[in-house]
N, C-alpha and C positions, 0 to 999 in steps of 0.2 A: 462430634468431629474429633477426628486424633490430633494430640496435639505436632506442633511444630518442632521436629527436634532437631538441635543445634545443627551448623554443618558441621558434614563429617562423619555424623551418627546417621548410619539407616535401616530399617527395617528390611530384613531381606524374605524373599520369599523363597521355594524352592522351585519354582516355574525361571528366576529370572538367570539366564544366561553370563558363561563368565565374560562375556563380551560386555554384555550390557550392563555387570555389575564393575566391571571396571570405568565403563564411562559415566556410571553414575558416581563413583567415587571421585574422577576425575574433575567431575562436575561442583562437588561438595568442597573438594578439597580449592579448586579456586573461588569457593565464596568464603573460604577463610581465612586466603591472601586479600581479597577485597578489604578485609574489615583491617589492614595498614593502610589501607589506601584512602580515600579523600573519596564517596561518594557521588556520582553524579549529580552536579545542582540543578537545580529549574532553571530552562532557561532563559535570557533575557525577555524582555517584553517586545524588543525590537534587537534585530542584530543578522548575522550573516555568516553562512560555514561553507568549508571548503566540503561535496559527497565522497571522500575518499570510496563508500558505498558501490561509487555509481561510473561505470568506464563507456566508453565512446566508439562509434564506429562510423566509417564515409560511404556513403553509396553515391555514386556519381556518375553520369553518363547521358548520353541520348534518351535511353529509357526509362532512367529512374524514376521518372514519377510518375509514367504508367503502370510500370512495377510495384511501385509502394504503394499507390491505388488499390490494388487487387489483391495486397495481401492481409492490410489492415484494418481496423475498422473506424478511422476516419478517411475525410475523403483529401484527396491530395490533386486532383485535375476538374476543372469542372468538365459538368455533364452533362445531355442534353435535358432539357426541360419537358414536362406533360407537352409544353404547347410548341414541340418543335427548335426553341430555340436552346441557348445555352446556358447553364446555371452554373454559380457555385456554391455549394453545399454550407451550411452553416449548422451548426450545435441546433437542435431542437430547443424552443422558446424554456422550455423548463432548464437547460442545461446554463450552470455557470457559466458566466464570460461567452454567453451566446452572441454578442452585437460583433465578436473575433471574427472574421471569415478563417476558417481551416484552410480555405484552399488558394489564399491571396496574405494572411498573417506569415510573419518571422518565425511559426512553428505549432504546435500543439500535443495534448495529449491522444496515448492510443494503447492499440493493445496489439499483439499478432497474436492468432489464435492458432488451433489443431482445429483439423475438419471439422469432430464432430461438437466444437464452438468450445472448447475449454484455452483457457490461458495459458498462452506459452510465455509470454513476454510484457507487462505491462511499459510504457516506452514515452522517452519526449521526443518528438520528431524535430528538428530545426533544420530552415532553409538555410546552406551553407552559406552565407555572406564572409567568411575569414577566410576563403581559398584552401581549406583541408583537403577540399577534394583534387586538386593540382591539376596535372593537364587535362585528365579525365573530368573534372566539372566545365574546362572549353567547349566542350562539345553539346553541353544539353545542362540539365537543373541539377546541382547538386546538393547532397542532403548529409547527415550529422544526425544518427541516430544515437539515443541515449540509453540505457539499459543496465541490468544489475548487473555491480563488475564482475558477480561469479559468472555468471552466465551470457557474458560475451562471445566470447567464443564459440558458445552452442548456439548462438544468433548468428552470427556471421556465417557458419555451418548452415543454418536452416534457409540463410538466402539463397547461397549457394545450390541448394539443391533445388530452389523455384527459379532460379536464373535462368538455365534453360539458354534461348539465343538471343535473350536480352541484353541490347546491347549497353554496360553497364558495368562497374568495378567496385568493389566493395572488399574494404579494408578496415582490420581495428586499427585505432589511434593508438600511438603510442601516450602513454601516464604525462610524460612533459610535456607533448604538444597543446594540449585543450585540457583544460578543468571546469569542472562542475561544481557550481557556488549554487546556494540557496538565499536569499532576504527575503526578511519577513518585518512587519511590525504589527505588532497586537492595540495600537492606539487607532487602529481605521480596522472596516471591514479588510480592504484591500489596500497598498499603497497607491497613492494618489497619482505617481506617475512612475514607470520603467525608471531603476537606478543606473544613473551615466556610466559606464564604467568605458574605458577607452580599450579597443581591440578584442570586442563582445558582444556577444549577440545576448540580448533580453529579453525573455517569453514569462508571460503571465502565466502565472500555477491557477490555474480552475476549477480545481480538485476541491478546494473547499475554502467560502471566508476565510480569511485572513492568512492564506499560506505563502504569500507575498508573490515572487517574483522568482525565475531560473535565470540562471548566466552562466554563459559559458564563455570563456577567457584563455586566449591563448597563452601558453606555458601551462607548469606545473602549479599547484597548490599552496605554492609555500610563501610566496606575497602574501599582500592584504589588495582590497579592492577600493582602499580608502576613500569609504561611505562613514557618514554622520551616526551610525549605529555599532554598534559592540560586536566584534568577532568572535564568535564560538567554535563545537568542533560538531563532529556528525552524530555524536549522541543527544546534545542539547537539542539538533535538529528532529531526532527520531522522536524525543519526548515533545515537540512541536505537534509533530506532527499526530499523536498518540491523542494529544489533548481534543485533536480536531477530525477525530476519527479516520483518518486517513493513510491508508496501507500504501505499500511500495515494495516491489521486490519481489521475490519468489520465496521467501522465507515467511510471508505475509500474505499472498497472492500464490496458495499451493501450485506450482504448475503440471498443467494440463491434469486439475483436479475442477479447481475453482471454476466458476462462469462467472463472463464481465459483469454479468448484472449484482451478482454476489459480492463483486468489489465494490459494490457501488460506481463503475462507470458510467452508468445509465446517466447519471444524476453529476456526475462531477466532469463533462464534457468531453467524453473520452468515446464516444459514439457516435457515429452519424446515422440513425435509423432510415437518412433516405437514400442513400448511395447506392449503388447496382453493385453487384457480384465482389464478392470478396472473400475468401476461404474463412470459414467458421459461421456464416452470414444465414446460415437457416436454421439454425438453433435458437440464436441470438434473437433475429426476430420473431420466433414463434414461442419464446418465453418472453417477448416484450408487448407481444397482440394476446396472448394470456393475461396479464396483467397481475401475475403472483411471482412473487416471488418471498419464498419461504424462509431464506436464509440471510443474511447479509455480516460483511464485516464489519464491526463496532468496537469503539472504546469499551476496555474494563479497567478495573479498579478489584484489585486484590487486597482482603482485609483477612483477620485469625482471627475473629470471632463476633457474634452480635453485638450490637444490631448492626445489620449495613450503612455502609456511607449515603448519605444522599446526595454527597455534588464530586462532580470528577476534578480530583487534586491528585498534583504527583509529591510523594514523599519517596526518596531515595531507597528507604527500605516497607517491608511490608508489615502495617502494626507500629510504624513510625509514633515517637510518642506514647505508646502503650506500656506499663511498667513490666518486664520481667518478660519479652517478647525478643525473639531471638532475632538477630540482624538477616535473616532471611530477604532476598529481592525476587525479582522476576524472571531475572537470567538464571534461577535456580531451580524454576520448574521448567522441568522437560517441553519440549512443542510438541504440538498435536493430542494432546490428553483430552479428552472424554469429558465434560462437561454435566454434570450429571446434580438432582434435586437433594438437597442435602436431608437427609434422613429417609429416604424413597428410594424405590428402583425404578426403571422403567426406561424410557425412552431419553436417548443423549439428549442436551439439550444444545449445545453447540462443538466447537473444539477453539481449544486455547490455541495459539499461534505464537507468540513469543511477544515479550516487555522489557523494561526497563524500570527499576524500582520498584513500584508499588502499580505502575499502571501499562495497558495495555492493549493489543488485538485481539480477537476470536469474532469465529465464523458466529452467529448467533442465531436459533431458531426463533422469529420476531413474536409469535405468538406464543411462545411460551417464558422466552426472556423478558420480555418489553410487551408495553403496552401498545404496541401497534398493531390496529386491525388490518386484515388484509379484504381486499373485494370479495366477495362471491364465497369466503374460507371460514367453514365454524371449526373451530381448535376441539380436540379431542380431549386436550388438557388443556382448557385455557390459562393464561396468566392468572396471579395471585400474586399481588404486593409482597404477603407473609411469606410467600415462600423463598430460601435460600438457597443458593449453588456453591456446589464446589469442582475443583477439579483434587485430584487425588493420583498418589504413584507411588510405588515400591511396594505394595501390596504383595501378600499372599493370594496363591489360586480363589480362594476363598473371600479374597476381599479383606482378611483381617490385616492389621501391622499397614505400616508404612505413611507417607506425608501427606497433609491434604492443606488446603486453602481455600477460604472463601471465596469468590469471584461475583463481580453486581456489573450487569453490561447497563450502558445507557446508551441513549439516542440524541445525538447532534443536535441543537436546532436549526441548523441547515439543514441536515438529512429530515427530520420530522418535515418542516414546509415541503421540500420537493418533493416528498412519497404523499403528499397533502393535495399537493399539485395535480399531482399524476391522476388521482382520484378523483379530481374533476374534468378531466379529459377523457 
C-alpha cells in the first residue's frame, strides 16, 4: 500500500484534469486548516442536535394524501383489504417500530423513487399538526415533508410535475418557520417515551436501535429544546448515525443510482411491501420476491495499515494514536472511489460514500465484504477474513503514485438479525 502523504502533497497523474487537480488541492489544502482547529469529538451517549442538514416542505389540500399514497413508498390512506373491507397498512413484522401504524401515526419514514424504482428522495413524512400548512390544510390533511436541504427544491419541483389536477398546495418552509432536531440516547435500545417539547411534533426514528426520536419545532434552530440530555451539533449527529449504519441524504443515498433495498429501507421501516400502486413499486418488489440483494450500505472504519480493526470506534482522524501517521480524516478522501482487494485486481468490491474522521458509509458487496451469506447465491470470490481493502486516488493511468487507505466494512447487529429474519421467511 502507498503510504499516506501529508495534506497538501499529492501524487499527480497525467490523466487527472486541471479541474479536478484544483479541487483536489482545494481539498488538501482544507485538511490543513483542520489541523488549528478542535477535531470533531464523539458524540455524547445521549443528547440532541439541531439538522441544519435537513430543510422542510408543506403539502396540504384535499388531496394530499391520496397524492402522497401514489408517490411513495409508504402507505398514507388505508386500503381496501383481500377480504373486502378496509385496512391500514403497517411496516411488515420484520421491519423496526412495526407496532406504528404508517397510516394513523404522527409520521414516518419513506422514500420517493424514479419509475424505474431508484432513489430520488429518502424522506420523514409528518402529519402537520402545527398549522404550516395554513388555509390550505382547512380543507383536507395536511403534511410536512422532510428532506435533504440541498435538494429541496428538486422535491418540491418533482411534485409539482405529479400534481397534475390535484387538488393540493405545496410549499418549501422557510429555515425560521420549523426546525429539525434529532434525540437520541445510547443507555436504552430506544428512548422509553417521545421527548415533551412544547409546539412539536415527535416521530420515532425506525431506521435503526437506538437513533432516538425526530422533532420538529416551530421557529429557527437557534434555541435549545430544554431536554435532560446534552446539545450537540449535526456532525456529532452524522457520526451517530455512522456508528449505527444508517445513511441519510443524497450524498449517502446516490440519487436515482441507489435502490431502497440497497439503503437498507427494507429492514429500517421505510417500506410498505403491501400497498397498491406507487411509482417505483415494480422493481422494488421484484427485488424484494427475489430475495438478493447483493449490495448494501454499511459502516466503515478507515485504518493506514495492518492489521485491521476488529470493533467499529470513531477516532477524529485516521491512524488516530498511531506514531508518525499523518492527521489525515475521511472528509479527505474523495466520494464515490472504487473499493478494491488490497494487493489484487479484479472486481470492485464496494464504493466509498463519504465520513467523518476515521469512520463511515459505503455501498458494500456483502459477499465479498462481510461474512453474510446470501439465499440461493455462490460467490465467485467468496469472503476471506485475511483479505484487506482499500480505496485509493490520485493515481497515475497506470495505477502507480497517489493516496490509498485501508477500509474494513462491518455489519450491524441490528442489520445481521433482520437479513436473519428475512431468511426464514
Amino acid at each position: 500500500m502507498h503510504p499516506i502523504l501529508p495534506p497538501g502533497r499529492t501524487v499527480w497523474g497525467g490523466f487527472v484534469c486541471q479541474s479536478c487537480r484544483q479541487s483536489l488541492l482545494r481539498r488538501f489544502s482544507g485538511s490543513a486548516v483542520r489541523r488549528g482547529v478542535a477535531p470533531p469529538p464523539p458524540p455524547p451517549p445521549a443528547g440532541y442536535a439541531h439538522l441544519s442538514s435537513r430543510r422542510l416542505l408543506s403539502i396540504s389540500g384535499p388531496d394530499a394524501p391520496k397524492f402522497l399514497h401514489g408517490i411513495i413508498t409508504q402507505a398514507v390512506v388505508a386500503e381496501p383489504s383481500a377480504s373486502g373491507g378496509r385496512r391500514f397498512n403497517t411496516p411488515s413484522s420484520s421491519s423496526i417500530g412495526a407496532a406504528h401504524s404508517t397510516a394513523g401515526s404522527s409520521g414516518f419514514y419513506a422514500a420517493f423513487l424514479n419509475a424505474t424504482g431508484r432513489v430520488l428522495h429518502d424522506v420523514f413524512v409528518y402529519r402537520d399538526t402545527l398549522g404550516l400548512g395554513g388555509a390550505h390544510g382547512a380543507g383536507g390533511e395536511a403534511f410536512v415533508v422532510e428532506v435533504d436541504a440541498a435538494q429541496v427544491e428538486g422535491l418540491a419541483t418533482h411534485i409539482k410535475r405529479y400534481k397534475l389536477r390535484s387538488k393540493l398546495a405545496c410549499r418549501v418552509l422557510d429555515e425560521g418557520e420549523c426546525a429539525v432536531w434529532q434525540v437520541w440516547d445510547n443507555s436504552a435500545s430506544s428512548l422509553s417515551a417521545a421527548p415533551r417539547v412544547k409546539d412539536a411534533i415527535a416521530l420515532a426514528d425506525t431506521r435503526a436501535p437506538g437513533m432516538g426520536y425526530r422533532v420538529l419545532r416551530l421557529g429557527d434552530g437557534m434555541g435549545n429544546l430544554e431536554l435532560d440530555v446534552e446539545r450537540s451539533d449535526d456532525t456529532a449527529y452524522r457520526i451517530h448515525r455512522y456508528l449505527l449504519g444508517v445513511a441519510e441524504g443524497q450524498d449517502e443515498i446516490p440519487r436515482e443510482q441507489a435502490l431502497p433495498l440497497e439503503g437498507n429501507m427494507d429492514v429500517s421501516g421505510g417500506i410498505d411491501f403491501r400497498k397498491g400502486c406507487y411509482v417505483g413499486q415494480e422493481l422494488t418488489i421484484r427485488t424484494r420476491h427475489r430475495g438478493v440483494v447483493r449490495k448494501r450500505i454499511l459502516p466503515c472504519l478507515l485504518y493506514p495499515s495492518s492489521p485491521p480493526p476488529q470493533k467499529l470506534e470513531y477516532n477524529p482522524y485516521i491512524g488516530q494514536g498511531q506514531p508518525g501517521e499523518q492527521e489525515l480524516s475521511a472528509e479527505d478522501v474523495p466520494p464515490n472511489l472504487s473499493i478494491g482487494r488490497d494487493g489484487a485486481k479484479g472486481r470492485s468490491a464496494g464504493t466509498w460514500l463519504r465520513g467523518v474522521g476515521n469512520i463511515g458509509l459505503a455501498l458494500c458487496r456483502l459477499q465479498i465484504m462481510t461474512d453474510v451469506e446470501l439465499p440461493g447465491e455462490t460467490a465467485a470470490a467468496p469472503f476471506d477474513p485475511s483479505n484487506e481493502f482499500l480505496v485509493k486516488w490520485g493515481a497515475d493511468e497506470e495505477g502507480n503514485g497517489g493516496q490509498s487507505v485501508k477500509i474494513k466494512a462491518f455489519v450491524p447487529d441490528w442489520l445481521r438479525d433482520k437479513l436473519n429474519e428475512a431468511k426464514e421467511h
